[in-house]
LUMKERO-893478 format. One record per residue (C-alpha): residue number from 1; residue in three letters; x, y, z. Coordinates in nm, 4 decimals, decimal comma. Layout:
<NUM; ALA; <X; Y; Z>> ...
% end
This chain:
<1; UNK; <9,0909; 12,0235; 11,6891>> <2; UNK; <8,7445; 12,0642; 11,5522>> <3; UNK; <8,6593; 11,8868; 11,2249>> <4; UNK; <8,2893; 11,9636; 11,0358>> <5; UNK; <8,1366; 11,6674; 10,9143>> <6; UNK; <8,1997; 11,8277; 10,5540>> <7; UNK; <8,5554; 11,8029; 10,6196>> <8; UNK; <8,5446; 11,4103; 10,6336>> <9; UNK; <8,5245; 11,3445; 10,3205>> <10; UNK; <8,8254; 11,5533; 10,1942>> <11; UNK; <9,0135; 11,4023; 10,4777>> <12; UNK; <8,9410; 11,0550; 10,3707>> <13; UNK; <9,0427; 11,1165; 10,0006>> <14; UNK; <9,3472; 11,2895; 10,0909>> <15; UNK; <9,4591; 10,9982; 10,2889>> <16; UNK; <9,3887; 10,7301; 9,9516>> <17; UNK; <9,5837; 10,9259; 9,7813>> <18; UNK; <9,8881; 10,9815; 10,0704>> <19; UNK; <9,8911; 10,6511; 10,0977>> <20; UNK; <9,9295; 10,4728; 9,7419>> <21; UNK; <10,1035; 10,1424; 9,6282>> <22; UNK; <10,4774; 10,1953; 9,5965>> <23; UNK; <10,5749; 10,4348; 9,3480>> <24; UNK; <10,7321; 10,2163; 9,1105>> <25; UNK; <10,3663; 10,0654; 9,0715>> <26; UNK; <10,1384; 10,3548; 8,9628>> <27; UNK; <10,1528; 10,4424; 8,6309>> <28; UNK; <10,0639; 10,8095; 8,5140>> <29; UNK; <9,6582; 10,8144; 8,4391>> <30; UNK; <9,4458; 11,1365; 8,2551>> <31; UNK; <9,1086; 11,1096; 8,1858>> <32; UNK; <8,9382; 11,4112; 7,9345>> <33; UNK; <8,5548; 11,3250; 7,9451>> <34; UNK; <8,2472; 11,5572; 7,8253>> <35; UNK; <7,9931; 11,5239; 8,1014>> <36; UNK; <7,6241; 11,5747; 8,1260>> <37; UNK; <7,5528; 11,7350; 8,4960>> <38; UNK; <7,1758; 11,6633; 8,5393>> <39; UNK; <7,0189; 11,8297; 8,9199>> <40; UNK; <6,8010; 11,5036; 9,0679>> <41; UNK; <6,7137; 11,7038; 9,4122>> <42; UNK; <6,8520; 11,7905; 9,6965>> <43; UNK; <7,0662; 11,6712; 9,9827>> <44; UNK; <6,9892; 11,9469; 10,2674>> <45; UNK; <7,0133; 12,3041; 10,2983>> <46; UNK; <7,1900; 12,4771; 10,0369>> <47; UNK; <7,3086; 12,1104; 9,8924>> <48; UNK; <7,2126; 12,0134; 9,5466>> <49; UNK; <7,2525; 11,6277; 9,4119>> <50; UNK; <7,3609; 11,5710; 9,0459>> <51; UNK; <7,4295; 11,3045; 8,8401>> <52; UNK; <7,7125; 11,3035; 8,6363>> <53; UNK; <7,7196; 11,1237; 8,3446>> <54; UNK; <7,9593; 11,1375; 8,0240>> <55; UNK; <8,2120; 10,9839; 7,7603>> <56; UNK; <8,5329; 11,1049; 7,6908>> <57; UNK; <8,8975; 10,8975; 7,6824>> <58; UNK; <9,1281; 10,7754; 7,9548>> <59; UNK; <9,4823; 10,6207; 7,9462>> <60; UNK; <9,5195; 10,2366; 7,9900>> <61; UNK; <9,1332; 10,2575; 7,9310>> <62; UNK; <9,0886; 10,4494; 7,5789>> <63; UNK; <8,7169; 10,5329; 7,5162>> <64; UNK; <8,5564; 10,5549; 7,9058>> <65; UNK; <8,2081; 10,6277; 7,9833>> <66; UNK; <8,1655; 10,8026; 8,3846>> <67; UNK; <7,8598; 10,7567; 8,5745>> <68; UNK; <7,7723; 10,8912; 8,9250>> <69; UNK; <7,6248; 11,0967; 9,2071>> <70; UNK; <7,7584; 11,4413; 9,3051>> <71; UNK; <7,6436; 11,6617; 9,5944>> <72; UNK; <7,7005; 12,0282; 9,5387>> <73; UNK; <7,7004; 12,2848; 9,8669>> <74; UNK; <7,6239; 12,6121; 9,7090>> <75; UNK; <7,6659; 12,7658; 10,0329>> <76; UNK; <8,0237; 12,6682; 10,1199>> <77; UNK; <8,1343; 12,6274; 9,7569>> <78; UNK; <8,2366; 12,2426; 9,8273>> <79; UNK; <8,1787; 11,9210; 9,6108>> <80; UNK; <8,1900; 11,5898; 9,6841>> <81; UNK; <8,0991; 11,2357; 9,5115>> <82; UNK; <8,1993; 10,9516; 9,3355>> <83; UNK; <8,2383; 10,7917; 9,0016>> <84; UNK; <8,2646; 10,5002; 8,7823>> <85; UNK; <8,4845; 10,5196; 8,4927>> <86; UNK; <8,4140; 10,2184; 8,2508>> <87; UNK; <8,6035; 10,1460; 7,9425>> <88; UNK; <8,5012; 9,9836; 7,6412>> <89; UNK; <8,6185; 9,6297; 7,7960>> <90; UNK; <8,3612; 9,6594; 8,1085>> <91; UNK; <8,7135; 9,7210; 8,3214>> <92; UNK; <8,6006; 9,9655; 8,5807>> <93; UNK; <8,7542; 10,2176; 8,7980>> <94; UNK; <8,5589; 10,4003; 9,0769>> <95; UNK; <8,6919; 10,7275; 9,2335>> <96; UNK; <8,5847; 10,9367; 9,5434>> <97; UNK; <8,6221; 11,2920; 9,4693>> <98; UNK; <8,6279; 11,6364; 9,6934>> <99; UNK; <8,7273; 12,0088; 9,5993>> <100; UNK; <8,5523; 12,3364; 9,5200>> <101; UNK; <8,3316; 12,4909; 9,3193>> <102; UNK; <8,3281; 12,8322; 9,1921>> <103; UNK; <7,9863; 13,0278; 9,0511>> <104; UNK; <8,0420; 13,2406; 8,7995>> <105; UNK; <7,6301; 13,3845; 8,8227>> <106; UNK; <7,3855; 13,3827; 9,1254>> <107; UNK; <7,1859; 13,1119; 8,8933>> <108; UNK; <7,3290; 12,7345; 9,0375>> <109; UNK; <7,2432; 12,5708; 8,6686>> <110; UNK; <7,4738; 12,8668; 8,4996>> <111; UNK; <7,8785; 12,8456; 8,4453>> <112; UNK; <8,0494; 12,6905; 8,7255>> <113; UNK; <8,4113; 12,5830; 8,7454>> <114; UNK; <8,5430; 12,3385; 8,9643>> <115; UNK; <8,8639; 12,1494; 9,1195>> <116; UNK; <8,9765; 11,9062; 9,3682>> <117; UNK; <9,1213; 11,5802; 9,4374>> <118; UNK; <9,0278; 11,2280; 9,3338>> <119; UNK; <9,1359; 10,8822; 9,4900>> <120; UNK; <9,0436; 10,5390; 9,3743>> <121; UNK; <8,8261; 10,3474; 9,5922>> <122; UNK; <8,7585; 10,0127; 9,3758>> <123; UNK; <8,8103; 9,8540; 9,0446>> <124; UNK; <8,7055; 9,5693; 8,8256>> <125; UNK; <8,8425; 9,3770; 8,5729>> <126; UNK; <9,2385; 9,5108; 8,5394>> <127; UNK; <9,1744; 9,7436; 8,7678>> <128; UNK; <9,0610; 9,4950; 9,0236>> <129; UNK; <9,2789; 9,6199; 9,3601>> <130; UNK; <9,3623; 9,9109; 9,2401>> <131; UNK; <9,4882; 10,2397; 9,4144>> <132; UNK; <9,6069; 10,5873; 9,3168>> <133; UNK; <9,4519; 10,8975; 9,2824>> <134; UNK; <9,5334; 11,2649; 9,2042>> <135; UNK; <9,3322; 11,6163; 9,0894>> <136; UNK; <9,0738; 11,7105; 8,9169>> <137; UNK; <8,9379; 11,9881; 8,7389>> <138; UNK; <8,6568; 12,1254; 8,4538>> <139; UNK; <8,3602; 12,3434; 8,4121>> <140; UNK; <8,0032; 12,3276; 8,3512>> <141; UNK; <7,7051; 12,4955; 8,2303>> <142; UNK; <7,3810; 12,3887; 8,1997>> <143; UNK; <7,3573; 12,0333; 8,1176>> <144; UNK; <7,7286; 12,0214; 7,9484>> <145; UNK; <8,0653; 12,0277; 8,0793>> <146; UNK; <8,3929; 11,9084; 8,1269>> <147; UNK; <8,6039; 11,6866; 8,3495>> <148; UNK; <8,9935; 11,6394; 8,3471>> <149; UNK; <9,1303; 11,4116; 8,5786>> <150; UNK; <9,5146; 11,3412; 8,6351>> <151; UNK; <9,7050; 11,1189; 8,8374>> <152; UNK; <9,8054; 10,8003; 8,8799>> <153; UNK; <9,6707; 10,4597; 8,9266>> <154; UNK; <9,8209; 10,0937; 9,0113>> <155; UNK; <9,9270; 9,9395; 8,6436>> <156; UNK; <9,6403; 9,7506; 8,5187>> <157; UNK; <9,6463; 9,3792; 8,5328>> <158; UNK; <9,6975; 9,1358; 8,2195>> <159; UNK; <9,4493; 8,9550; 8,1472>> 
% end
């Protein structure tokens, strides 16, 4: 079986997410943020690098702020990253991410929509060991968009 280097990353998230803490541990998690995709270069041919930035509101973290690099094949419509969500306590969560992207123009800054899967690779705070992980979805135009994630994650920690 061949496997493209591209491919490793969506392997890798699909396993954190196969592979989560017992069911009866994960609690249901949706995140709706507004995002600011902002183009800082790029990461090879055909490969543009954002950073994503935004606010929005997340379960067991109410008002979150997201922060984090995204690279962007134009060529085989793929996108991959990371992210940290951070809620008003400083608690963060930070998610790998992998899916598709859709142009809706031949201009890379105009109306894109886009969808994959998300898996938690770290947390702080209550979310300190944390696992789960699930999909992902939004659009974007310009230097606005947004971002739905929805899944699960391990129940935070008292603290």
């Amino acid at each position: 079986m061949h496997i493209r280097l591209r491919q490793i990353p969506l392997l890798l998230i699909a396993g954190l997410i196969a592979f989560p803490a017992a069911a009866g541990d994960l609690v249901p998690f949706r995140a709706l943020i507004q995002t600011v995709p902002i183009p800082t270069g790029f990461c090879g041919e055909g490969c543009l690098q954002l950073d994503i930035t935004g606010t929005g509101q997340a379960t067991h973290m109410g008002r979150t702020e997201i922060e984090g690099p995204s690279q962007v094949d134009v060529i085989l419509r793929e996108q991959t990253g990371t992210s940290t969500l951070t809620a008003a306590s400083g608690d963060t969560l930070q998610i790998a991410f992998a899916g598709t992207v859709e142009f809706e123009s031949p201009d890379p800054t105009g109306a894109v929509s886009f969808e994959g899967t998300w898996g938690v690779i770290g947390g702080t705070g209550r979310f300190e060991d944390a696992v789960g992980g699930g999909t992902y979805s939004g659009t974007a135009e310009g230097a606005a968009g947004t971002l739905l994630l929805v899944g699960q994650v391990s129940r935070p920690r008292r603290d």
